[in-house]
DOZAGU-563835 format. One record per atom (N, C-alpha, C, O): chain; atom name; z, x, y. Coordinates in Angstrom, 1 decimal, m for minus. Atoms other than C-alpha are relative to their C-alpha. Layout:
N
+-----+------+--------+--------+--------+
| mol | atom |      z |      x |      y |
+-----+------+--------+--------+--------+
|   A |   CA |      Z |      X |      Y |
...
+-----+------+--------+--------+--------+
REM end
This chain:
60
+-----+------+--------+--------+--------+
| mol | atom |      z |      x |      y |
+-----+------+--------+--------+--------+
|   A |    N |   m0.9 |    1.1 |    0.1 |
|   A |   CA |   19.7 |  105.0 |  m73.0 |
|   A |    C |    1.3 |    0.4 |   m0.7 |
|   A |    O |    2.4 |    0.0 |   m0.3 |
|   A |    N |   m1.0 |   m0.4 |    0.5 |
|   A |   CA |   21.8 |  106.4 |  m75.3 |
|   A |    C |    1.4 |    1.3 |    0.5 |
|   A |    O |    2.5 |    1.3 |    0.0 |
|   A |    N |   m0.4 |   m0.5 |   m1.1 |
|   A |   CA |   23.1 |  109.0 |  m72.7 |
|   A |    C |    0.9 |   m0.9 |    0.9 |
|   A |    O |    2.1 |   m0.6 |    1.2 |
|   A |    N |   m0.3 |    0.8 |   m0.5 |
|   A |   CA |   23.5 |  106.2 |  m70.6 |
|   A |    C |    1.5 |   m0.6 |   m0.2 |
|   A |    O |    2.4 |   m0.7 |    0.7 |
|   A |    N |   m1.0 |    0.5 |    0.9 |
|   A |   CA |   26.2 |  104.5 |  m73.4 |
|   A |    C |    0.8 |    1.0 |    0.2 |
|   A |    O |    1.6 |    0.8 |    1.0 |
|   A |    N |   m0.8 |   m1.4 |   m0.1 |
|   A |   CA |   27.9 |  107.8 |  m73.5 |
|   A |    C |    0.7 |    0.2 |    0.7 |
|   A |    O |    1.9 |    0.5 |    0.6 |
|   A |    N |   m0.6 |   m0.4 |   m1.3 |
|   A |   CA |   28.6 |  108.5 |  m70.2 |
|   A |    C |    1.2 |   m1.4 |    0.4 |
|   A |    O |    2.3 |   m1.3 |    0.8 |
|   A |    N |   m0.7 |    1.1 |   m0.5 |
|   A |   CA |   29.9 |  104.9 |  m69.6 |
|   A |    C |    1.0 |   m0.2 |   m0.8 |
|   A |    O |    2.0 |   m0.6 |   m0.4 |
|   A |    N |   m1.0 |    0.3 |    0.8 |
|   A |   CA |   31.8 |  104.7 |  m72.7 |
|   A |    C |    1.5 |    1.4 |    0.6 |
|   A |    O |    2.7 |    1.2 |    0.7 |
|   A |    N |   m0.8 |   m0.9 |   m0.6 |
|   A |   CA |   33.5 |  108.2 |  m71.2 |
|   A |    C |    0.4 |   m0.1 |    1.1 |
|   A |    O |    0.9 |    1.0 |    1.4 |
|   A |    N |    0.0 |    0.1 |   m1.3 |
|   A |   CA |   33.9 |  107.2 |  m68.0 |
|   A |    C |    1.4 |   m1.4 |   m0.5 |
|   A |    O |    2.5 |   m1.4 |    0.1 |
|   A |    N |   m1.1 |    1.3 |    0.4 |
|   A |   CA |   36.2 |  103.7 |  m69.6 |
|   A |    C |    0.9 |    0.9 |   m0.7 |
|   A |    O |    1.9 |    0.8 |    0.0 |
|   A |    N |   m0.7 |   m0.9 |   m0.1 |
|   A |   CA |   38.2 |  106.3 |  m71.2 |
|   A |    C |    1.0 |    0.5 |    0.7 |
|   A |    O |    2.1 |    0.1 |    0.7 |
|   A |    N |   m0.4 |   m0.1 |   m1.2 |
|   A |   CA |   38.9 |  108.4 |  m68.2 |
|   A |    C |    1.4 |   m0.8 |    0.7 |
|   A |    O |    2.5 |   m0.3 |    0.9 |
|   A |    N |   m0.5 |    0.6 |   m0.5 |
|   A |   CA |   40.0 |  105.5 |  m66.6 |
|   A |    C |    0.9 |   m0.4 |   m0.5 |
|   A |    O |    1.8 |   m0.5 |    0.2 |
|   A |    N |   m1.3 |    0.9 |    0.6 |
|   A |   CA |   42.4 |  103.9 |  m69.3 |
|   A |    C |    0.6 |    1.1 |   m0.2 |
|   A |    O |    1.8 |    0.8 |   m0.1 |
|   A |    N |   m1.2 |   m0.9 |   m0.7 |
|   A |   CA |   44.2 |  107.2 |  m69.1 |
|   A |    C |    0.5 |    0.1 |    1.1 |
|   A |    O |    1.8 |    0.1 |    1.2 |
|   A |    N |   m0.4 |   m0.1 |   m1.4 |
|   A |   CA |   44.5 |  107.6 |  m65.9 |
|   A |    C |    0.7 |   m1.4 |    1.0 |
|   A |    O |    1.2 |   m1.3 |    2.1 |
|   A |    N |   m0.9 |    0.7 |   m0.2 |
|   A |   CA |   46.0 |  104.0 |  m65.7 |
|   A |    C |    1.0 |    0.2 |   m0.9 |
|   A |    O |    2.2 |   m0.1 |   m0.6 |
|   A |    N |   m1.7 |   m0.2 |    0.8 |
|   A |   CA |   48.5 |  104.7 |  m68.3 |
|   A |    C |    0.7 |    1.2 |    0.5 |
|   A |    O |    1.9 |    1.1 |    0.8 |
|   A |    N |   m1.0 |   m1.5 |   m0.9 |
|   A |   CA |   49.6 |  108.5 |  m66.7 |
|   A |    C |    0.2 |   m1.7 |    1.4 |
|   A |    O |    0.9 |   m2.6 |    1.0 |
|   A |    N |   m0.7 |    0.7 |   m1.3 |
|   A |   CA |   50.1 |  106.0 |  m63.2 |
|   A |    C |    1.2 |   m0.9 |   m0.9 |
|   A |    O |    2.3 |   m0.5 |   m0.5 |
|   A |    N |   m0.9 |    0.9 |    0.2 |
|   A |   CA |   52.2 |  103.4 |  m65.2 |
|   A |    C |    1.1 |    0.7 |   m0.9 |
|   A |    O |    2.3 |    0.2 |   m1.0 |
|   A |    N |   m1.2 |   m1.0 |    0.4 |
|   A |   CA |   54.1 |  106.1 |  m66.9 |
|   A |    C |    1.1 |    0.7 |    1.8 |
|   A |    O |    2.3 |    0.7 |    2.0 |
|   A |    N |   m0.6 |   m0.5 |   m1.3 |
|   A |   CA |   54.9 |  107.5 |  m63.3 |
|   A |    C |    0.6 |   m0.9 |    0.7 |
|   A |    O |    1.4 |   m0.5 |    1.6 |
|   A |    N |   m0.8 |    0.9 |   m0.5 |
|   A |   CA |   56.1 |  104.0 |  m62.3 |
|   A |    C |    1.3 |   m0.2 |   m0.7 |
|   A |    O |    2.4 |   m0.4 |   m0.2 |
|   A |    N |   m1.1 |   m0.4 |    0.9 |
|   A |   CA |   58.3 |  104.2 |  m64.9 |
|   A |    C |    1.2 |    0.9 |   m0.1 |
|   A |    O |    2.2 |    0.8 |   m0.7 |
|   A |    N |   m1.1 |   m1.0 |   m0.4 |
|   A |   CA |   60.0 |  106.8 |  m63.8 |
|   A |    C |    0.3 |   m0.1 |    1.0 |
|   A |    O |    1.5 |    0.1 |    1.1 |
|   A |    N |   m0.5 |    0.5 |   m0.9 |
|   A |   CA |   60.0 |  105.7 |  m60.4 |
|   A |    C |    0.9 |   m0.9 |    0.0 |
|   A |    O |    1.7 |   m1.1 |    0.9 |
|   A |    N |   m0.9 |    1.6 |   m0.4 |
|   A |   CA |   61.7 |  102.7 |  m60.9 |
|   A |    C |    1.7 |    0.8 |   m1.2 |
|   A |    O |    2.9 |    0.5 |   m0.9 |
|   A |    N |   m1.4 |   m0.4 |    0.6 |
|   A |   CA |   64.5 |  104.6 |  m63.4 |
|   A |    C |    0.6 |    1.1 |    1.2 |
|   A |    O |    1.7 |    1.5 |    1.0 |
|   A |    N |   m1.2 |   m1.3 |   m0.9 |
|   A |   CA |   65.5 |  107.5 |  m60.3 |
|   A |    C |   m0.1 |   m0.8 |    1.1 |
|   A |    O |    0.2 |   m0.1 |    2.1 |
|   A |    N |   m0.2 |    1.2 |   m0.7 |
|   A |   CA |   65.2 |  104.0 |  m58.2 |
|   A |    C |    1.9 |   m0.1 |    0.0 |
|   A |    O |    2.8 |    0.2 |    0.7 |
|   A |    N |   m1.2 |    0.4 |    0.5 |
|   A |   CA |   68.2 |  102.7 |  m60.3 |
|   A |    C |    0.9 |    0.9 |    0.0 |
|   A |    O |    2.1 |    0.5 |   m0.1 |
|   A |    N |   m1.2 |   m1.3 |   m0.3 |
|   A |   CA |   70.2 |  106.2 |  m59.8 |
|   A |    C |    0.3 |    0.1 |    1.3 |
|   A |    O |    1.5 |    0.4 |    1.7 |
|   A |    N |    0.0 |   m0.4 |   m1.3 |
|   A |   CA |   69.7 |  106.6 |  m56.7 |
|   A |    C |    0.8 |   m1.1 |    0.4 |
|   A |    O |    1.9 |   m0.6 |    0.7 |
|   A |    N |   m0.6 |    1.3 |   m0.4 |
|   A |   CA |   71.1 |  102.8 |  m55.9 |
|   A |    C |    1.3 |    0.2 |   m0.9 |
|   A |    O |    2.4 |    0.0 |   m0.2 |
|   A |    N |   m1.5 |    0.1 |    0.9 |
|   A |   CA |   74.0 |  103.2 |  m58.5 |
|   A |    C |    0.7 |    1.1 |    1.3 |
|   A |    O |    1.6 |    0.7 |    2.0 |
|   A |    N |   m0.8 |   m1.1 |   m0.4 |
|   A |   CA |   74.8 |  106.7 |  m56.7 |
|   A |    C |    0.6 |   m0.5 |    1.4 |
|   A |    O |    1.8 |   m0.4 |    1.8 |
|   A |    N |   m0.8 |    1.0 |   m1.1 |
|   A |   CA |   74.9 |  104.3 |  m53.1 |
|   A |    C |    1.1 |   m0.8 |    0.3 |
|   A |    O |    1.9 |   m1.0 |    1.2 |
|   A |    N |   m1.3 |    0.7 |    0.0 |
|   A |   CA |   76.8 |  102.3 |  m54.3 |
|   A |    C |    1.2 |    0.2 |   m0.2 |
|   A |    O |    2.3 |   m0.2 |    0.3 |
|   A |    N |   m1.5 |   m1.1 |    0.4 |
|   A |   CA |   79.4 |  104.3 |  m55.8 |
|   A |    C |    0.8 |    0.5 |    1.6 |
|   A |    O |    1.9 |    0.3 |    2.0 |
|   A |    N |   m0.4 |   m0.8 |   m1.4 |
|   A |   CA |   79.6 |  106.2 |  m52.2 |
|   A |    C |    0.4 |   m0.7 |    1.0 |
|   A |    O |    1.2 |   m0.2 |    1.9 |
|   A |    N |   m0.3 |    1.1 |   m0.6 |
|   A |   CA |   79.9 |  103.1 |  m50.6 |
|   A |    C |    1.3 |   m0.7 |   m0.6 |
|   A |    O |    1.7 |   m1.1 |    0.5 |
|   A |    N |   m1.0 |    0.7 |    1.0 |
|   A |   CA |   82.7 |  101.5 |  m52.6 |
|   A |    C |    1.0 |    1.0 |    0.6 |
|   A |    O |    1.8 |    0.2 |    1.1 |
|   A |    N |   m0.6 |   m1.3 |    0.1 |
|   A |   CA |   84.7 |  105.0 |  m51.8 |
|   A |    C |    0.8 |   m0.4 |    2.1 |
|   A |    O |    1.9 |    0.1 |    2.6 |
|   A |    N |   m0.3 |    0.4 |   m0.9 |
|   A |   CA |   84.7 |  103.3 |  m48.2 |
|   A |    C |   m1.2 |    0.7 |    1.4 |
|   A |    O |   m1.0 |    0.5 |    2.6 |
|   A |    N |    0.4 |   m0.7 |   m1.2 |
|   A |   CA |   82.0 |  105.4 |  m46.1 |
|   A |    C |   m1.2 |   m0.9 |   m0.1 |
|   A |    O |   m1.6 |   m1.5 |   m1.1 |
|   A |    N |    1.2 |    0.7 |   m0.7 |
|   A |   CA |   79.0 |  103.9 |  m44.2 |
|   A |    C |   m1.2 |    0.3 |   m1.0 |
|   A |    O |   m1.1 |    1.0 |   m1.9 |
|   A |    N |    0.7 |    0.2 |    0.8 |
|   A |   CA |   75.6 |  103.3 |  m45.8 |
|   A |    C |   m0.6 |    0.7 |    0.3 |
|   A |    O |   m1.3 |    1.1 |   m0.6 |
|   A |    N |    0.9 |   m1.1 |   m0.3 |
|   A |   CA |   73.8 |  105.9 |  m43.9 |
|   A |    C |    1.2 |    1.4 |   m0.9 |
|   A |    O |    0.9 |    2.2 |   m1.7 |
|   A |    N |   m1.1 |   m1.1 |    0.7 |
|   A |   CA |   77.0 |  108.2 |  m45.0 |
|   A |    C |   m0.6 |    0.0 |   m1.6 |
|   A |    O |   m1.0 |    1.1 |   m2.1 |
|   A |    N |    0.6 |   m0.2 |    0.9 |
|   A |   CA |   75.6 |  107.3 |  m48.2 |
|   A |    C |   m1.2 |    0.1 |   m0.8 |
|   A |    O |   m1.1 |    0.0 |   m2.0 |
|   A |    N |    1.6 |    0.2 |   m0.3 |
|   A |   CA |   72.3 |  107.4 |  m48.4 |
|   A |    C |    0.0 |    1.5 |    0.0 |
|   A |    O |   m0.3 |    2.1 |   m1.0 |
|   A |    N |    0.1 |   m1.4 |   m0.3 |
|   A |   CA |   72.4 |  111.1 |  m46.8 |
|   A |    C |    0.7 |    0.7 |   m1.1 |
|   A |    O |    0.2 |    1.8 |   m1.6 |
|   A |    N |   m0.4 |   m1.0 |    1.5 |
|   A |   CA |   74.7 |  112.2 |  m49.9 |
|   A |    C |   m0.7 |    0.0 |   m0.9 |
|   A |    O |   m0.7 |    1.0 |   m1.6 |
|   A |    N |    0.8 |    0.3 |    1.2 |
|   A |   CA |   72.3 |  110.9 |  m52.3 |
|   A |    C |   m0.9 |    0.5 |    0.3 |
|   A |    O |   m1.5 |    1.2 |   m0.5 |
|   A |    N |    1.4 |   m0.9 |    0.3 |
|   A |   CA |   69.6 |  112.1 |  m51.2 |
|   A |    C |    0.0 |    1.8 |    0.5 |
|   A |    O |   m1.0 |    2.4 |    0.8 |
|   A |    N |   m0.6 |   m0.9 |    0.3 |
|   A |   CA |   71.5 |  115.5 |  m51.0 |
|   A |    C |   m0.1 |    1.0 |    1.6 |
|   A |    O |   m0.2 |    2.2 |    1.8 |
|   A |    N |   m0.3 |   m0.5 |   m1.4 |
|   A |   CA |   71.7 |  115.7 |  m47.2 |
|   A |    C |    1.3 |    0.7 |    0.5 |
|   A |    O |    1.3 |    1.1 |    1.7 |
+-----+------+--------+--------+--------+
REM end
């Protein structure tokens, strides 16, 4: 039984790391989100098309 506790207590663990590493990684998604859109729009403004920009940003 006490085995039993163990494993499950380490297993809840596990898990609440491994949701905090994912919401760390959304975190960062969503800030090179905001770069990426700033850098469009900059490129855009400058007068060239949205594929024109898009392809610079993403270092086409």
């Amino acid at each position: 039984m006490l085995a039993y506790g163990v494993i499950q207590l380490g297993s809840a663990v596990v898990s609440a790391v491994a949701l905090v590493a994912i919401a760390l990684s959304f975190c960062s998604l969503k800030k090179e989100s905001k770069f990426f859109n700033e850098c469009v729009e900059e490129i855009k403004a400058t007068g060239s098309p949205t594929a024109d920009a898009v392809r610079f940003c993403t270092g086409g």
